[in-house]
ZADO-1210 file (C-alpha; in nm, 4 decimals, padded with zeros to 6 digits):
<atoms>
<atom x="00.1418" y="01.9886" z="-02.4116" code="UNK" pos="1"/>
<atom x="-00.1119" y="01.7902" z="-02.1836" code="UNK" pos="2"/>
<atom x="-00.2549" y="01.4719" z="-02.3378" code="UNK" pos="3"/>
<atom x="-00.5525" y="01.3014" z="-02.1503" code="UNK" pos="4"/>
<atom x="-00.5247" y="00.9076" z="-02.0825" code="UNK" pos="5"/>
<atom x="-00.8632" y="00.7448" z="-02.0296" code="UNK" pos="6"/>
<atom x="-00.7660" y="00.4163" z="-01.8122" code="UNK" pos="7"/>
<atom x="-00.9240" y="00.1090" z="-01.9788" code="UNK" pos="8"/>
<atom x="-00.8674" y="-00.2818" z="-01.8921" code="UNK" pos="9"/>
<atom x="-00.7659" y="-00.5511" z="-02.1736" code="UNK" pos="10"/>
<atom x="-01.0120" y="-00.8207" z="-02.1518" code="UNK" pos="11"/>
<atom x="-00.7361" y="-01.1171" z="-02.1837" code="UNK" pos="12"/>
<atom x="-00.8982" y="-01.2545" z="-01.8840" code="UNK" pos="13"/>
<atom x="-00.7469" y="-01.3439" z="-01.5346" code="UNK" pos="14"/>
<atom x="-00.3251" y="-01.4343" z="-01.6111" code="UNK" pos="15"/>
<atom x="-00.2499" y="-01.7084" z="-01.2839" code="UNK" pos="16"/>
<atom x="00.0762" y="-01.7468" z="-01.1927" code="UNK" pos="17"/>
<atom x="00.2027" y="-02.0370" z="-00.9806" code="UNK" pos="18"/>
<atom x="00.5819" y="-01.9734" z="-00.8919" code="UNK" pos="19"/>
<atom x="00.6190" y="-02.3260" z="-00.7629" code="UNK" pos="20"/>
<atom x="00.6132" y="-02.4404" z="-01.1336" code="UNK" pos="21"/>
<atom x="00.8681" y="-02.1586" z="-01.2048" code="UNK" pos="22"/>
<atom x="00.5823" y="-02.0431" z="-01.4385" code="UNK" pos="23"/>
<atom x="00.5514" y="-01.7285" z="-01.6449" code="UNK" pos="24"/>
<atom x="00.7588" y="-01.3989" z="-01.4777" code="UNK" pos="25"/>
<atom x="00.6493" y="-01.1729" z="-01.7363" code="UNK" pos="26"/>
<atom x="00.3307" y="-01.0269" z="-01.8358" code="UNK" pos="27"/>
<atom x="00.1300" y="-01.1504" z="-02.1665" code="UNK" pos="28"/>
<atom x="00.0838" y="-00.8171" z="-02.2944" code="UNK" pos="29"/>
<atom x="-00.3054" y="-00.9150" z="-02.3079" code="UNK" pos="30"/>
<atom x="-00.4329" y="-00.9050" z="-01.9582" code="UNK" pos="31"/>
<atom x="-00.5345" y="-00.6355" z="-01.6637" code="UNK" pos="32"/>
<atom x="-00.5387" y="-00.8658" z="-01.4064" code="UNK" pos="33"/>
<atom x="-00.2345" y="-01.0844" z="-01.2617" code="UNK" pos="34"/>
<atom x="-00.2754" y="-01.3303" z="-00.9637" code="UNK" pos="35"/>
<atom x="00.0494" y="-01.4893" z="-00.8477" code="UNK" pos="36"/>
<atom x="00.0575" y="-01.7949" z="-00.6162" code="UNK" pos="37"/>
<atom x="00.3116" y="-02.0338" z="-00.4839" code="UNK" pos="38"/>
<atom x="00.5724" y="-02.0473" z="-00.2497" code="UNK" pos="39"/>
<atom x="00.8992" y="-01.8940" z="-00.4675" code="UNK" pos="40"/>
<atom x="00.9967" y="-01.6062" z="-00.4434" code="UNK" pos="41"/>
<atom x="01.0311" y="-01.4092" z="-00.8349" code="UNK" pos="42"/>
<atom x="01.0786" y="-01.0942" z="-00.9628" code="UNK" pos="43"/>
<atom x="00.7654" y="-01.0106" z="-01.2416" code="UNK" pos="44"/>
<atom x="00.8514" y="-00.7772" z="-01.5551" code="UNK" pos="45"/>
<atom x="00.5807" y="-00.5927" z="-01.7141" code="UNK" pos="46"/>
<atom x="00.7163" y="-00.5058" z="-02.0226" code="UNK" pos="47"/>
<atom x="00.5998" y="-00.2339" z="-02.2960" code="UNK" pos="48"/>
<atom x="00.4631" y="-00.4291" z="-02.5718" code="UNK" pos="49"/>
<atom x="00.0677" y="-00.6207" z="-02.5940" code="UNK" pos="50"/>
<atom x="00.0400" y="-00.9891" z="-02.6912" code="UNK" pos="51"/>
<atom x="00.1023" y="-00.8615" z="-03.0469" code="UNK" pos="52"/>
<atom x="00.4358" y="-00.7106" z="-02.9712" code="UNK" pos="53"/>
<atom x="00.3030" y="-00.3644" z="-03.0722" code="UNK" pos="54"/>
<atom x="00.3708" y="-00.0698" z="-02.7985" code="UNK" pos="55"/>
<atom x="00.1073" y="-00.1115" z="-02.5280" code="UNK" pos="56"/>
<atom x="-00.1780" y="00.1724" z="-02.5559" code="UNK" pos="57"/>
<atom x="-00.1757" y="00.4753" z="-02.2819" code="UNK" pos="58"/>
<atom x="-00.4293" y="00.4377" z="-02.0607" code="UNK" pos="59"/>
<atom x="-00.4191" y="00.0517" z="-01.9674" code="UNK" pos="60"/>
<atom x="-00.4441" y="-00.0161" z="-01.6374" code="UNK" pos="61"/>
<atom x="-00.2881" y="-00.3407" z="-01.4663" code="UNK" pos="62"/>
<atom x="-00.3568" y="-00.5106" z="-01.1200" code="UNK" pos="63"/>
<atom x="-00.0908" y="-00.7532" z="-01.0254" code="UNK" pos="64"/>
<atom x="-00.2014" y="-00.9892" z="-00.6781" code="UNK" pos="65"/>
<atom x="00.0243" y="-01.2122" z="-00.4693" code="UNK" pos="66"/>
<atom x="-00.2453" y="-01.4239" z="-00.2990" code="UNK" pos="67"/>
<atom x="-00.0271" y="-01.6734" z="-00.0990" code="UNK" pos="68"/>
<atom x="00.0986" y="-01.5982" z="00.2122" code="UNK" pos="69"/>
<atom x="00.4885" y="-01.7439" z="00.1201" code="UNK" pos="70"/>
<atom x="00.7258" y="-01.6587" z="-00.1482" code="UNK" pos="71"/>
<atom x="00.8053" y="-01.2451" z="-00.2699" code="UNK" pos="72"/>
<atom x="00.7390" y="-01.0921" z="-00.5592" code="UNK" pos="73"/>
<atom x="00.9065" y="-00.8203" z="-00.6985" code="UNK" pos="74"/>
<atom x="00.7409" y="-00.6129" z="-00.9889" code="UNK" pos="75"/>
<atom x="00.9582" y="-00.4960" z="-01.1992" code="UNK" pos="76"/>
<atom x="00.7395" y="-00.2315" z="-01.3637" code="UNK" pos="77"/>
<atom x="01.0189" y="-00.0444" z="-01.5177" code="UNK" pos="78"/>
<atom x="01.0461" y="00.0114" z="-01.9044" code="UNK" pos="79"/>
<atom x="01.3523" y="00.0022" z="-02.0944" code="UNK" pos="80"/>
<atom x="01.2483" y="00.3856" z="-02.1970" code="UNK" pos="81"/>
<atom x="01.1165" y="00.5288" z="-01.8418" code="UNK" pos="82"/>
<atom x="01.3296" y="00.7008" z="-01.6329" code="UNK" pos="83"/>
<atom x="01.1907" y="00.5369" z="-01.2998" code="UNK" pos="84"/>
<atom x="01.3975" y="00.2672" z="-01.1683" code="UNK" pos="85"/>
<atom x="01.1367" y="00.1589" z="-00.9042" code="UNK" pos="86"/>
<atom x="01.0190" y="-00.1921" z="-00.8021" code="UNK" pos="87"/>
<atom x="00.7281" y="-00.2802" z="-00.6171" code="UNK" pos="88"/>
<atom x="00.7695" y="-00.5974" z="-00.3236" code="UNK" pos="89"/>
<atom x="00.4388" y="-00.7587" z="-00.2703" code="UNK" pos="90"/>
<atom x="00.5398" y="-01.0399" z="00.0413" code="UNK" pos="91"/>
<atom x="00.2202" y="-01.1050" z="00.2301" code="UNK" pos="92"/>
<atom x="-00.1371" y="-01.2365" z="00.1215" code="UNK" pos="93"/>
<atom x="-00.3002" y="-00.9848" z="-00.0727" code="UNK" pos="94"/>
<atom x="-00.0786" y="-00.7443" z="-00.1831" code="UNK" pos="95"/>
<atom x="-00.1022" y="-00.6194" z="-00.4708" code="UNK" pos="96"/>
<atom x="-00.0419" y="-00.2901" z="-00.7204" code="UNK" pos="97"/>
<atom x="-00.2109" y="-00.1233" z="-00.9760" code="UNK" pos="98"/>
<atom x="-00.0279" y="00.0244" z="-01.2906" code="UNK" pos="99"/>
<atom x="-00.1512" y="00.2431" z="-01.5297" code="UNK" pos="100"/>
<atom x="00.0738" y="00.2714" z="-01.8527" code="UNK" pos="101"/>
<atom x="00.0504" y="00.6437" z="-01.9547" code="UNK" pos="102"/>
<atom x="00.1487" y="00.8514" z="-02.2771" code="UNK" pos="103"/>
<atom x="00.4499" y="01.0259" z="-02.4046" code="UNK" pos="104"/>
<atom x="00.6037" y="01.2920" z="-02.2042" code="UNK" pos="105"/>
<atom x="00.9212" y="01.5730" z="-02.2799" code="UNK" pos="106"/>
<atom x="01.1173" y="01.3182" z="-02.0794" code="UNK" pos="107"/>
<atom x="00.9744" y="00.9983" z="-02.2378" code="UNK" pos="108"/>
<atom x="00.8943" y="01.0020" z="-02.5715" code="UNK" pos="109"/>
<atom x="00.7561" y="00.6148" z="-02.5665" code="UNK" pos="110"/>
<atom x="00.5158" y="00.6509" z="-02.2257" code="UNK" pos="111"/>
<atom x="00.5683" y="00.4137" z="-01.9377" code="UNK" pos="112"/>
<atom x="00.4257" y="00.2325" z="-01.6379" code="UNK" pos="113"/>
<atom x="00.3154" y="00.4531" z="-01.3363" code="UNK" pos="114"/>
<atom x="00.2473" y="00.2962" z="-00.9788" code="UNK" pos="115"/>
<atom x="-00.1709" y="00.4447" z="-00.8871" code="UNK" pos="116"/>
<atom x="-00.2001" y="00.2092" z="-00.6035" code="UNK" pos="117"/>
<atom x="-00.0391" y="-00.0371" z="-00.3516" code="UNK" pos="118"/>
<atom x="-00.1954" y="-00.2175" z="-00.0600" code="UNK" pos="119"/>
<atom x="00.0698" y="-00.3878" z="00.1531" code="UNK" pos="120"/>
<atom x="-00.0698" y="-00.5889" z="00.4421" code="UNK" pos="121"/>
<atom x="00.2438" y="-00.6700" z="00.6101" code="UNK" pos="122"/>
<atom x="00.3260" y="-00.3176" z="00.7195" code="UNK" pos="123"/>
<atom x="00.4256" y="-00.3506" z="01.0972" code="UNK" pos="124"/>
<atom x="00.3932" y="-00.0054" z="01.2002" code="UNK" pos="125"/>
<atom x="00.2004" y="00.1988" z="00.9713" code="UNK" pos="126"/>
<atom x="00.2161" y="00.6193" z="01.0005" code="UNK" pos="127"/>
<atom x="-00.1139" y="00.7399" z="00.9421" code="UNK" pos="128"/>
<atom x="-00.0350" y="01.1058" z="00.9959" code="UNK" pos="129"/>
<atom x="-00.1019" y="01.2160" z="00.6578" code="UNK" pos="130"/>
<atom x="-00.4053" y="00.9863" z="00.5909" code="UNK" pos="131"/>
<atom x="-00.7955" y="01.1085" z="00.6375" code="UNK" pos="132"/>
<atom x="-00.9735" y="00.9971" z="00.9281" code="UNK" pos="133"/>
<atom x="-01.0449" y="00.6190" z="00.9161" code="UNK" pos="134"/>
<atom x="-01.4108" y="00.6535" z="01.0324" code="UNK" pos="135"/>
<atom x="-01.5459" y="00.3585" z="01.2171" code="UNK" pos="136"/>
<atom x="-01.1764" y="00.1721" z="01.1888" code="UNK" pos="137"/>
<atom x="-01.1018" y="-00.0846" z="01.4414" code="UNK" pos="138"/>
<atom x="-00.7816" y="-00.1563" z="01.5318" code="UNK" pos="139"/>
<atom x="-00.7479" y="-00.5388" z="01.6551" code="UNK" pos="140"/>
<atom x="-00.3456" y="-00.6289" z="01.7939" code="UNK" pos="141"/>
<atom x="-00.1258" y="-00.3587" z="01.9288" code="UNK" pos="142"/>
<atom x="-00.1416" y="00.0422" z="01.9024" code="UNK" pos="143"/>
<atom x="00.1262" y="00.2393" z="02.0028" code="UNK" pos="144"/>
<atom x="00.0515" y="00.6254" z="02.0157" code="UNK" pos="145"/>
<atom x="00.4071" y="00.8011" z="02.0441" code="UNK" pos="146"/>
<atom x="00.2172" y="01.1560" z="01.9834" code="UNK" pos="147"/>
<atom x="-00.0965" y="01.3319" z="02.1477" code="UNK" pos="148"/>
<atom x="-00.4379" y="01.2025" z="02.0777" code="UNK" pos="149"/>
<atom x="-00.7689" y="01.3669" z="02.0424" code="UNK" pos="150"/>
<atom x="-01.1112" y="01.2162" z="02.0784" code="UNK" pos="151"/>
<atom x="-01.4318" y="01.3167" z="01.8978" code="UNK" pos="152"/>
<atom x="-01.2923" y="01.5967" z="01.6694" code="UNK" pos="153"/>
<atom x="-01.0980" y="01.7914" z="01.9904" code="UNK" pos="154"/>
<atom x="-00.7706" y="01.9256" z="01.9653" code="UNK" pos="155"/>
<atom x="-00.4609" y="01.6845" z="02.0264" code="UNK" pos="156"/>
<atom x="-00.3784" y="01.6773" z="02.3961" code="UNK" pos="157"/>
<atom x="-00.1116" y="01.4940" z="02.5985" code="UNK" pos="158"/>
<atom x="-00.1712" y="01.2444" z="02.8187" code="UNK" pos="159"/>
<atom x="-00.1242" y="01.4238" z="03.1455" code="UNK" pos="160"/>
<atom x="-00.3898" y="01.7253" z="02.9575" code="UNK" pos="161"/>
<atom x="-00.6526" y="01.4229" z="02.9304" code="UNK" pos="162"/>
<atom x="-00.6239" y="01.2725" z="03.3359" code="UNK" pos="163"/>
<atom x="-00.6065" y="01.6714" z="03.4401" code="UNK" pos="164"/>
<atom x="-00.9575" y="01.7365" z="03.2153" code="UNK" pos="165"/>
<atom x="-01.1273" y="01.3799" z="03.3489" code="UNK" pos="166"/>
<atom x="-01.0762" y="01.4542" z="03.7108" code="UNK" pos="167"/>
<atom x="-01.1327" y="01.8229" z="03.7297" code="UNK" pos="168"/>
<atom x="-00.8903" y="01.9561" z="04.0489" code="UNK" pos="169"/>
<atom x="-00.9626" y="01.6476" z="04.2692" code="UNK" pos="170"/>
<atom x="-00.5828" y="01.5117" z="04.3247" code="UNK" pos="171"/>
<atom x="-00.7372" y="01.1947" z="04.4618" code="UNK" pos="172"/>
<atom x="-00.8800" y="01.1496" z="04.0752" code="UNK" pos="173"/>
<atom x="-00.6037" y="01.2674" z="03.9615" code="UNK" pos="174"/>
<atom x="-00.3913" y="01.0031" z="04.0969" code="UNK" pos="175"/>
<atom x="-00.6236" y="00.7320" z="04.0100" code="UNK" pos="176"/>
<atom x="-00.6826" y="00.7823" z="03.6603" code="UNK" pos="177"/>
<atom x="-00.3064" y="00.7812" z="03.6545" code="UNK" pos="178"/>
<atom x="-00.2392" y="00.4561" z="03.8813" code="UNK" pos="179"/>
<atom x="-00.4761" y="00.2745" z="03.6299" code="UNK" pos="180"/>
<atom x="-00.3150" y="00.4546" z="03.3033" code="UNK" pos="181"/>
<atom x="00.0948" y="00.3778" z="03.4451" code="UNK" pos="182"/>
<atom x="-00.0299" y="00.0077" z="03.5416" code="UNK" pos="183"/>
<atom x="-00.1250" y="00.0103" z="03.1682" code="UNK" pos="184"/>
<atom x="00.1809" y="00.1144" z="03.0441" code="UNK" pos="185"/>
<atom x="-00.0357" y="00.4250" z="02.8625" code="UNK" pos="186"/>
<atom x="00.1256" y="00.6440" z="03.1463" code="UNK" pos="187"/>
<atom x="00.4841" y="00.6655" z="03.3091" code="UNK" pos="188"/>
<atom x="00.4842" y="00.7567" z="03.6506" code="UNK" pos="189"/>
<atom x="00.5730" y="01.0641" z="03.7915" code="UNK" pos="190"/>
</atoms>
């Protein structure tokens, strides 16, 4: 059987969390949105029950944001009748998750919480192989291509394919393009 969830907010407002008063670690059961500051590091449970203790409705949608740069936080959106056993770490400014809790299934008869989204800031090398093309990205910091590369829609080439194309069959080209791409470090020298 295939039931259709139609995502919705709550409208219990904005729930602030400050871990450096060792506030609230749980969700209220009332609101979509979840900003967590301070400078502790917590684990926050999103359980399966509203503000009323009645089973949360399929289809809500919750955004959980760590907006301090210190202190982890590890959501714990994991029910206590979903067979996931995942946790999401948000550890640098702005990370954050979106849930959406969704209906009954053959293997879960009392729905649970389902990861849509992360953003993760931190990421220190990030593999965009099997993302679209990031038109008009800039890239500020360092890039380190370990593949070919292909400008303006052409077919990957290597490196030694690109200095061969820009100087045509002049050698002393040739060996410039690759003096300036080995004093780089783009090239090694051959």
């Amino acid at each position: 059987m295939i039931k259709n969830v139609l995502p919705f907010f709550l409208d219990g407002g904005i729930l602030s969390i400050d871990t450096d008063d060792g506030g609230i670690q749980a969700w209220n059961g009332k609101s979509s949105f979840v900003e967590i500051t301070g400078q502790d590091d917590i684990t926050f449970t999103v359980g399966n029950t509203d503000i009323h203790g009645k089973p949360v409705k399929h289809g809500v949608m919750l955004v959980i944001t760590k907006l301090t740069e210190d202190g982890a936080v590890t959501v714990n959106p994991t029910s206590d009748f979903s067979s996931q056993d995942e946790t999401i770490e948000l550890s640098a400014e702005k990370d954050s998750v979106l849930l959406l809790f969704k209906g009954p299934s053959a293997s879960n008869k009392y729905g649970e919480w389902v990861v849509l989204s992360k953003f993760q800031a931190d990421l220190e090398a990030l593999n965009l192989s099997n993302y679209a093309l990031l038109a008009g990205a800039d890239f500020t910091g360092d890039v380190t291509v370990s593949g070919n590369v292909g400008f303006n829609g052409a077919v990957a080439q290597g490196k030694a394919t690109f200095v061969e194309n820009a100087a045509g069959t002049d050698a002393a080209k040739i060996d410039a393009i690759r003096d300036v791409l080995v004093s780089y470090g783009m090239m090694e020298a051959s």
